[in-house]
N, C-alpha and C positions, 0 to 999 in steps of 0.2 A: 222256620227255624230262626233261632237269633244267634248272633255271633258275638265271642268274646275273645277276648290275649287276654293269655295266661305266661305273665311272666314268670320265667324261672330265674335265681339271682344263682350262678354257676357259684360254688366255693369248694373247687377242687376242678385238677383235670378230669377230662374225659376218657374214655377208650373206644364206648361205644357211641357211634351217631345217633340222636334223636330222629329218630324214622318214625311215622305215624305207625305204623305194625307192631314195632320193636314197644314202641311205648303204650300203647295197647294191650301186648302184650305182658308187659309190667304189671298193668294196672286190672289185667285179670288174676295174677296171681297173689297180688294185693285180697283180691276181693276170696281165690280158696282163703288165703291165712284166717282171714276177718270171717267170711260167712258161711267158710265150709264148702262141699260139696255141692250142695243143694242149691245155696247162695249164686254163688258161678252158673248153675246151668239156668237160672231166672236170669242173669245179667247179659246169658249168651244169646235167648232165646229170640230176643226180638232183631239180633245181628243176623241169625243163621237162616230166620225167616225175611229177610231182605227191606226190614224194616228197622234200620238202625234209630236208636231214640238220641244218638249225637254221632259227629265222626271230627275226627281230628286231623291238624296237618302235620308235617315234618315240625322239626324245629327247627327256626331260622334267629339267625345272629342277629339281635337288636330287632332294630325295627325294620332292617332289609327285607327283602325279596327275593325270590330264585328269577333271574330273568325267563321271561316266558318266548320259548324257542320260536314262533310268530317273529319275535324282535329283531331278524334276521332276513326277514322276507318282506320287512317296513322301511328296512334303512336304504334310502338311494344308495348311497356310496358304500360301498363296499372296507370293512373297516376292522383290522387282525382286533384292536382291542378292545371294539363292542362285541365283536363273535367271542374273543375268550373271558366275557364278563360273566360269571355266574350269580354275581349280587347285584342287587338294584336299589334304591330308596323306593319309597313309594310315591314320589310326585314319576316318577322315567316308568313305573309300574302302570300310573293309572294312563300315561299316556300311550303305552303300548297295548293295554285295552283296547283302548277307545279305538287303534289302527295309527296313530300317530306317528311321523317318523320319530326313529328314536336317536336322539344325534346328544348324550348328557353333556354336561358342561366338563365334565371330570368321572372317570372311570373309579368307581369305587373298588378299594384297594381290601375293605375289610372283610370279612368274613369269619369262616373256621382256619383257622390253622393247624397242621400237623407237625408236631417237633417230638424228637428223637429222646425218652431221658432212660436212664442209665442206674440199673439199682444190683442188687447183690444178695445170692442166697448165704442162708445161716445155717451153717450144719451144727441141728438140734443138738447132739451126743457134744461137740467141744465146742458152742455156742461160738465159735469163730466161724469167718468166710474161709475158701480154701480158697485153690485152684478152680481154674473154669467156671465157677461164683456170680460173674458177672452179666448178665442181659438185661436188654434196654425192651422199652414200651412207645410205640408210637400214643401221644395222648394228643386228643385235639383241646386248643384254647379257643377263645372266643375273642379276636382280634378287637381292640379297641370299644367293647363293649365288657360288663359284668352280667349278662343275663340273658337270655336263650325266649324267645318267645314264639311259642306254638297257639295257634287260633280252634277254637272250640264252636262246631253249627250243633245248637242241642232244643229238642222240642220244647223243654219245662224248666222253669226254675228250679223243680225239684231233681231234675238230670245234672244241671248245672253245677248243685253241691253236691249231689253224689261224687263225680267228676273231681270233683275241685277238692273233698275230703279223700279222695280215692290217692289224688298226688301227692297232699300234705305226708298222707302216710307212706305212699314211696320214699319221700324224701328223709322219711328216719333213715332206712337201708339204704338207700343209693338206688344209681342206674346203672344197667351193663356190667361189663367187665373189670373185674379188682377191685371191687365195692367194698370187700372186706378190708381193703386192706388204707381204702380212706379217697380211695377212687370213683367217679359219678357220683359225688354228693350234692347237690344242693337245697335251695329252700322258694316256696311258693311266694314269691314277693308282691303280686297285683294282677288283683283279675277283677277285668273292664269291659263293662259292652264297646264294640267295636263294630262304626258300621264302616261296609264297603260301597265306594262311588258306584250308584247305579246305570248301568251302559241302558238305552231307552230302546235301540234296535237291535240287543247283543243274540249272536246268534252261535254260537260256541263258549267254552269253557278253557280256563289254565286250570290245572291240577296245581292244588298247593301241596300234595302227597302222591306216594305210590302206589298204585293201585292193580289189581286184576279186574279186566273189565268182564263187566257180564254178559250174558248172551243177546241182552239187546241193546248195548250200550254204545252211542256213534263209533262209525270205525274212520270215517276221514278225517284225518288229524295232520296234524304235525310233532309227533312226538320220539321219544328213546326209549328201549328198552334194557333192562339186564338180567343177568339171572342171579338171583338172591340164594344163598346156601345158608340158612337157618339153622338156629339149634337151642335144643332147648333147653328151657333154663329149671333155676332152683332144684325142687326134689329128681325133677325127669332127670338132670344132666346127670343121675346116678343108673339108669333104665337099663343099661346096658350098651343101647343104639341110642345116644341122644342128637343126632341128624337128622336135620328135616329133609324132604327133597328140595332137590334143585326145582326152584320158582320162577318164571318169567313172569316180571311186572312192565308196566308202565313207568317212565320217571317221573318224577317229580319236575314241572315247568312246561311237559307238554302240554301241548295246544289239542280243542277238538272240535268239532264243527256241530251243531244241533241243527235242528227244527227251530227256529224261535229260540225263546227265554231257554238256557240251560234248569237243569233238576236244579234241586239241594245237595242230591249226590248220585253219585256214577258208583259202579263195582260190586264186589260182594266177597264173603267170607269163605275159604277154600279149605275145602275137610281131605281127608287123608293124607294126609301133609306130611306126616310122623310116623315113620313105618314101625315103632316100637312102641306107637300110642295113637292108631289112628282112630279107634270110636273115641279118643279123647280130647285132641289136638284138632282144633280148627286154626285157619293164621287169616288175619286182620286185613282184607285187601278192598277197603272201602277210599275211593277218590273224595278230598276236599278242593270242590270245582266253584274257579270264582266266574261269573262273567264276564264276556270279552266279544269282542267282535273281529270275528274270522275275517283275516286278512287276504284271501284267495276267493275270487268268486264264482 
């Protein structure tokens, strides 16, 4: 597989996080609008048979990093503000690969932000606000950057523009929540082969996304889990039930231990998910695994 960044250039707040699922998820219903019925279950097929033809990561602020939770079990000294760093550059990334201590010069300060903003309904009939009118939107910004960059492992050049034509077209409608209303929008600004520093003895993987792992995928790690409460979008969120079940994944940064060189990819795609669409609804739970060498012998 080859790997690219796919930048995004953010021109609007956020609501919902770019999770490799979430936007997966997007870019399947890109593909009913454009190809129908028929189109979606050829684009499912080779996911649901455990043979993904690309898999994507979260999306991360700039060119940062999630620090990979190993970073903790590298550093002699014991240190509150490398433990609550969740960003990294990539020079403190590739050394924590490699098993390096991770000691940075400076604790990067940037990332996602969350801020509070404040809007007001209209009642239709006297096109004025009234009383009780007013609620506010957690939206996230993208601190000290204007562009959101998610990485792409895809077998073909011809995966590669499907992909890359599949987000152009997201980005007419937006992402996530309040899209209508001028929320999640941005635009496809550069997409670049990207290669990753190759570890020569790596014997484990970071997760650059969330995943569910599959039934033979390492289990000694170092990682987090949580549980995801999904729901679904576009025509579904009118179904009646549009709740997915509650999902325990994997996070995003944990660590896992292999045999040797890690795969291309870990995880696999989870059906019944949607108890008002379940021969419909499968959700996205494929790991984008860099290597690394497991810090615990």
């Amino acid at each position: 597989m080859n790997t690219y960044q796919i930048k995004l250039k953010v021109n609007s707040g956020i609501l919902t996080p770019f999770q490799a699922d979430t936007i997966f998820g997007h870019l399947c219903w890109v593909v009913a609008h454009h190809e129908g019925e028929q189109g979606l279950m050829d684009f499912l097929e080779p996911f649901k048979e455990g043979k993904p033809p690309f898999v994507i990561s979260d999306g991360f602020p700039g060119e940062l990093f999630p620090k990979p939770l190993s970073a903790d079990f590298i550093t002699q000294e014991p240190d509150k503000d490398i433990k609550k760093t969740i960003w990294i550059n990539m020079e403190d990334f590739n050394k924590i690969r490699e098993g390096k201590e991770f000691l940075p010069k400076k604790v990067v300060e940037s990332g996602f932000k969350s801020i509070s903003t404040t809007h007001s309904y209209i009642n239709r009939i006297t096109n004025t606000t009234g009383e009780d009118s007013l609620y506010s939107l957690e939206e996230i910004i993208v601190k000290d950057y204007d562009y959101i960059s998610i990485y792409l492992k895809v077998i073909s050049d011809e995966w590669k523009d499907k992909v890359v034509r599949l987000l152009e077209k997201l980005s007419q409608t937006g992402y996530g929540r309040k899209k209508s209303i001028g929320k999640g929008h941005f635009s496809v600004d550069e997409v670049a082969s990207y290669s990753v520093n190759g570890i020569k003895d790596a014997n484990g993987f970071v997760a650059l996304s969330n995943f569910c792992p599959a039934e033979n995928d390492p289990t000694e790690g170092l990682y987090k889990t949580f549980v995801k409460y999904g729901k679904l979008g576009e025509e579904f969120t009118f179904c009646g039930n549009p709740f997915k079940r509650p999902l325990l994944m994997i996070k995003t940064g944990s660590v896992f231990k292999t045999e040797g060189q890690p795969k291309e990819y870990y995880g696999r795609m989870v059906d019944k998910i949607a108890p008002a669409k379940e021969s419909e609804v499968v959700q996205y739970g494929y790991a984008f695994p860099i290597p690394i060498r497991y810090p615990i012998a």
